[in-house]
N, C-alpha and C positions, 0 to 999 in steps of 0.2 A: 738153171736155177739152183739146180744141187751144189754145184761148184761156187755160189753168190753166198750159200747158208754156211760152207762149210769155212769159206775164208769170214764172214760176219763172225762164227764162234769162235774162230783163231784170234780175231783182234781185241774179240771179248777177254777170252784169258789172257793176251797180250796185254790189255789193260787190266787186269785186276792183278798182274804181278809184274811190272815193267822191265824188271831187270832180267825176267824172262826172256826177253828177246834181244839181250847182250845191245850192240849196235845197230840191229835192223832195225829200218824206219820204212811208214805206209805210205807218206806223200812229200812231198817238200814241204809241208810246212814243221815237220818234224827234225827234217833235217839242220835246216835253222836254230828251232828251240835247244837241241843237241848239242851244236857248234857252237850257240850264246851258252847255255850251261857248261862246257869244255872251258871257256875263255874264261867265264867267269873264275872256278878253278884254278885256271894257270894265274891268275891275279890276286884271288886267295892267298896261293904258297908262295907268292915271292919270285914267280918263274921272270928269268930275265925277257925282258923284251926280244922276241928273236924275231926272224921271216915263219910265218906260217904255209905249210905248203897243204896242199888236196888234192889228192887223188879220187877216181871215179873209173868206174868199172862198167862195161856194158857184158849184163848177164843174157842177152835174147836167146840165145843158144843153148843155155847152159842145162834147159830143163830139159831135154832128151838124154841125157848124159845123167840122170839121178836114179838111185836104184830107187823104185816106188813103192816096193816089197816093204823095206826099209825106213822106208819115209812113213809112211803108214803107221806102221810099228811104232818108231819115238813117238809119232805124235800120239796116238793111240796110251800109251805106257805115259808122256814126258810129262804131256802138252794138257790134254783131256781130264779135268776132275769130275768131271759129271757124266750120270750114262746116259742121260739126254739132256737135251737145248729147248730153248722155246723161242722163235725166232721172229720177233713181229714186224711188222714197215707200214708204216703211213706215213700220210701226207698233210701239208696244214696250208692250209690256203687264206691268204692274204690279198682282199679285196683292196685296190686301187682307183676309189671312182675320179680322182682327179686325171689320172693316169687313163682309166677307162681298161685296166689292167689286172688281172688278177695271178700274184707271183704265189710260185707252189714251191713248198722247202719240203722236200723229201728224209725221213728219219729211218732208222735200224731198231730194233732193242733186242737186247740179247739176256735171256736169263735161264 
């Protein structure tokens, strides 16, 4: 659960300063919006029509390989404006009696 809260706070300030987190993206649907934002841009300036290419990287490995001393540290100094979080999660439930159904939308909040 420690590890649920502490990435919930990271996306938090991730979102209250976007450009904080350069190119990294949380899901594919981010990566999308990026790539339409990108194009948009190249169409903006006039870029000639070219081939676009993409590249993609598989990191599964990559996290034994990070100093976490370190890691800690930026974030702790970079990342972190607050000396604490308040981290809430519920649920909202959505009765379906046609359905005989009832669908559950799970939420975050982060303040």
């Amino acid at each position: 659960m420690m590890l649920r809260n502490t990435y919930d706070v990271l996306k938090y300030e991730c979102a209250q300063k976007p450009d904080m987190a350069g190119s990294g993206v949380n899901d594919f649907d981010e990566v999308f919006y990026k790539l339409a934002k990108f194009k948009e841009e190249l169409s903006k300036n006039n870029f000639p029509r070219r081939k676009l290419y993409w590249a993609t990287t598989d990191i599964k490995h990559c996290y034994d390989k990070i100093d976490q001393t370190y890691l800690v540290k930026l974030v702790e100094t970079q990342i972190l404006k607050n000396d604490n979080y308040f981290a809430q999660k519920f649920s909202v439930l959505h009765p379906y009696k046609s359905l005989e159904k009832i669908q559950t939308k799970n939420y975050t909040s982060v303040r």
